[in-house]
N, C-alpha and C positions, 0 to 999 in steps of 0.2 A: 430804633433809630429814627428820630426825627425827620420826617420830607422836609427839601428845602430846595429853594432855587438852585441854588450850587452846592458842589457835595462837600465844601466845608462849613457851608454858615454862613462864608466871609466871603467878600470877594472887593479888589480895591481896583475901578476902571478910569478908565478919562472921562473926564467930564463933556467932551464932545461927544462919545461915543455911547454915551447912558443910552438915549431913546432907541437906537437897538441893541444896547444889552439887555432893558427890559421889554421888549417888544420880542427879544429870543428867549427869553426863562421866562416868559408867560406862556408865549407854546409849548415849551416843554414840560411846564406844571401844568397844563390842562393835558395832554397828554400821558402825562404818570395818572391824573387821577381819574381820570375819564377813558382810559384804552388799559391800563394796568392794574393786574388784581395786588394789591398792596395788603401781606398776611397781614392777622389780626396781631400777630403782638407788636407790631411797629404801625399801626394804623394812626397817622394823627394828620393834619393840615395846618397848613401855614396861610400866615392872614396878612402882619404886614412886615416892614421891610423899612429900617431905619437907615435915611441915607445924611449922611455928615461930610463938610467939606473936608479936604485935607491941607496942610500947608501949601503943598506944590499943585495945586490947582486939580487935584483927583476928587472922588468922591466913596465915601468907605458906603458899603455896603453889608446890613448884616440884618439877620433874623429878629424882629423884636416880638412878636409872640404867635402861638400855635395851639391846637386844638388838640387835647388829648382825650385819651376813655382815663374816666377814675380812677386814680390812686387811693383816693378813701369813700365811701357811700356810707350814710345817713338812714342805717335799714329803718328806723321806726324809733317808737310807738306810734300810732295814729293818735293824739293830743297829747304827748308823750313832753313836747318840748322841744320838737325837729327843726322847727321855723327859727325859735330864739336860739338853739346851738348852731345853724350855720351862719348864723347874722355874728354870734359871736367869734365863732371859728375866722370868719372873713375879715378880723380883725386885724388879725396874721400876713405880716408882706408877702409871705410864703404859700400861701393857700387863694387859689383862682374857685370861686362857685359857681354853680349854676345856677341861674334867676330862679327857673319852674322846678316844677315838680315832672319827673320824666315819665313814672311806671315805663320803663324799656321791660322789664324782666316779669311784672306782670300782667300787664295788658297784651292779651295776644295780637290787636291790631297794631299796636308800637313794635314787638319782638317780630313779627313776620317783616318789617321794613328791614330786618338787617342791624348791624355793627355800624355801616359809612353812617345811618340812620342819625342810632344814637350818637355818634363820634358831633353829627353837628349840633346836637341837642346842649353840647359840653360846652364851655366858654372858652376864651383867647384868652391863652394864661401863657408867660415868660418861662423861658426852658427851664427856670429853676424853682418853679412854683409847683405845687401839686394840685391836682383837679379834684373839688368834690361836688356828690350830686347828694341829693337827699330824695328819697320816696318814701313818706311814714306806712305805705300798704306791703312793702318789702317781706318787713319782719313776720308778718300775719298771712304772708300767702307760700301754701307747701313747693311750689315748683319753682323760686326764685332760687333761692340757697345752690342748687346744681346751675341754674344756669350761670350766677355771676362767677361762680368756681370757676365751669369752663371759659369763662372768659379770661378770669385773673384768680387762680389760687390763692396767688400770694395780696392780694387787697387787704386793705386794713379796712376797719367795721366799725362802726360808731352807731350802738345803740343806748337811748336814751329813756328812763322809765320811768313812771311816778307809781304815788299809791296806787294799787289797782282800783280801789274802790273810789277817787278821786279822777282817775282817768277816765272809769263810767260816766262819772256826771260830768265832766267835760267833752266827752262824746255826747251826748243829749241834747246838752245847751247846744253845740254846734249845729245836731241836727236841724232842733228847734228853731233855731232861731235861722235858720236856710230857708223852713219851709214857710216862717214866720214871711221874711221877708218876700215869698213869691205867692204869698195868701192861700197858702195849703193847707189843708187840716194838719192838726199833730197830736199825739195820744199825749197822757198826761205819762210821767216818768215813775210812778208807780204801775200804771198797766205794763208798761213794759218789763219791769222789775222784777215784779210776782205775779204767778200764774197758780191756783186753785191752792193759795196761801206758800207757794213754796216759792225757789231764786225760778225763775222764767229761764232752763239754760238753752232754749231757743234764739235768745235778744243776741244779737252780735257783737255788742258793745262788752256784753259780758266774755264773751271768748278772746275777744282783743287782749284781755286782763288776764289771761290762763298765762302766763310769761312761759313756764315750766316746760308748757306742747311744745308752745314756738320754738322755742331756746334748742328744744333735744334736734328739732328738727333742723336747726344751722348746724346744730356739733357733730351732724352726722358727715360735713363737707368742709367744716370750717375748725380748728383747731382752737380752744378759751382766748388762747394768744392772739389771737386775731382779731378779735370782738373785745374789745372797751365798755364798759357798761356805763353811760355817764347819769347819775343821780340826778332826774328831773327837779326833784323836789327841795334840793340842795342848789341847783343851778337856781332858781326860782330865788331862793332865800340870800343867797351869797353865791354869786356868777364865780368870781375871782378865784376861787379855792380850784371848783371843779375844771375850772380851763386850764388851770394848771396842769393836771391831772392829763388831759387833752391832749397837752403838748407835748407833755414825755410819750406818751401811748405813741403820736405819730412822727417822734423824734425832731419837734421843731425846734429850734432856738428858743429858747426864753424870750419873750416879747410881750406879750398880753402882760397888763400890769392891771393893778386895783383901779388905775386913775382913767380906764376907758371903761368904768360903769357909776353910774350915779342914780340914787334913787328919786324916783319921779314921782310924788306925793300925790300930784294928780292923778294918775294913773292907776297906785299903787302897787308898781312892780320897777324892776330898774333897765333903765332903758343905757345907750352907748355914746361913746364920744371917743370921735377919732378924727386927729390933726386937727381938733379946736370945731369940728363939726359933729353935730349930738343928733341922737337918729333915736325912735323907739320904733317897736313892735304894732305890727296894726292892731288899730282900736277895737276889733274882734277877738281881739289874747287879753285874757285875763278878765273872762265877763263873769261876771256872780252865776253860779251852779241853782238851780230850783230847789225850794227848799223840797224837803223829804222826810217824813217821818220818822224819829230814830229806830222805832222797831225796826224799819225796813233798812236803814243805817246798819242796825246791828245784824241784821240776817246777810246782808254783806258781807260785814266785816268774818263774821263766820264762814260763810262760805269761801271766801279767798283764803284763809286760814293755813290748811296744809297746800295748797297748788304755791301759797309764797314759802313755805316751808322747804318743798321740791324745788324753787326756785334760785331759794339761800343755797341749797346744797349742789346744785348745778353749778354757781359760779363764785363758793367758796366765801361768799362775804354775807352781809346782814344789812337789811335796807331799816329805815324807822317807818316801817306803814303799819297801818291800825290789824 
């Protein structure tokens, strides 16, 4: 149950008597939230407050948006495609995001602040919208899975994956080019790669790509039904299909259409247009990967081999990676 200045939503006053109608529902909203433990499954705030004339000289009063905890989270990959599926998702009248990236559930200095914590990390979204957050480190860290449960069982999951061996080398580049820009040394991506001629399974970029580990380790708390798996690689090449796919998963209306992506030859990925206003992805998505010798190409591809094989069979479908 949504807080709210009055306990319908609504309220319709004189227009002489507004300045202390709201001068009373502001002490009593700072007092619900500041003196009242408000349980965690109705935890949300309210922000603003749309007031409209009326015919007979009154003034209507009513809720126009509020802060809620997730209805869907954005567990991962880490260069999986997280950033361009909530730009996409946001496309949706029905779906409110969050700008950042939270880590609430695996940063222990964020998770000790508490629920009110994270509740304001969340964005002002209208009572009929759903709140999503996205944190690509989600899927890859073992203690998140239990705690978003206990917060919301019933959440819906949106994870997002590419080739494994494609999502290495876009881990890389990221790094590379972080340390590039703060003039830090950086190893070359075969040191890290192989180690005394074999896969290095020390690198962590390579563990990120074990889908298989992570995967059993959400199905121990979370139900298939609940986890979406959206095709990186597919969303990349043609958005439209996969957002489709999106919509049904989180029961939205049909809305997303082919006509809010268009491909951006500059760029060469396709960037968005919504209401006649066209937006793309920061100029850090979609940077050329270092080359890499195919041997070392091919000792990859082998080694993902059976962990994507364990992975097809965990969630019943077939991805096209090498």
């Amino acid at each position: 149950m949504p807080l709210f200045f009055c306990p319908s939503s609504v309220a319709v006053i004189d227009r002489e008597e507004a300045p202390l109608f709201f001068l009373k529902w502001t002490v009593v909203l700072s007092q619900l939230l500041f003196q009242c433990w408000i349980p965690l499954c109705s935890f949300s705030q309210a922000e603003i407050y749309q007031v409209e004339d009326l015919p007979h000289g009154g003034l209507f009063l009513r809720a126009a948006s509020l802060r809620d905890l997730p209805h869907i989270i954005i567990i991962g990959v880490r260069k999986g495609g997280t950033r361009a599926l909530i730009e996409m998702l946001s496309l949706h009248s029905a779906v409110a995001a969050a700008e950042n990236e939270v880590h609430f559930f695996d940063w222990e200095s964020h998770f000790q602040k508490g629920i009110p914590w994270y509740l304001s990390q969340m964005p002002f979204a209208l009572p009929d919208q759903l709140t999503v957050e996205k944190t690509p480190a989600y899927f890859t860290s073992s203690k998140v899975p239990e705690r978003i449960h206990d917060m919301n069982p019933g959440i819906k999951l949106l994870l997002i994956l590419r080739d494994p061996t494609e999502r290495v080398l876009s881990d890389y580049t990221q790094v590379f080019y972080n340390r590039l820009q703060k003039h830090k040394r950086y190893q070359p991506i075969e040191s890290l790669l192989v180690k005394d001629g074999e896969i290095n399974l020390g690198y962590k970029a390579l563990n990120r790509s074990l889908y298989h580990l992570h995967l059993q380790n959400w199905l121990r708390y979370f139900p298939l039904e609940s986890i979406h798996v959206v095709d990186g690689d597919k969303l990349i090449r043609d958005p439209f299909p996969e957002m489709k796919r999106v919509e049904r998963f989180l029961n939205l209306e049909p809305q997303i259409n082919a006509s809010n992506f268009y491909f951006n030859k500059t760029k060469g990925f396709y960037c968005l247009r919504d209401h006649g206003r066209e937006r793309c992805l920061h100029d850090s998505k979609g940077r050329a990967h270092p080359h890499v010798a195919p041997a070392i190409l091919h000792k990859l591809y082998r080694f993902f081999h059976e962990p994507n094989r364990k992975f097809f069979e965990l969630v019943g479908r077939t991805f096209n990676w090498n």
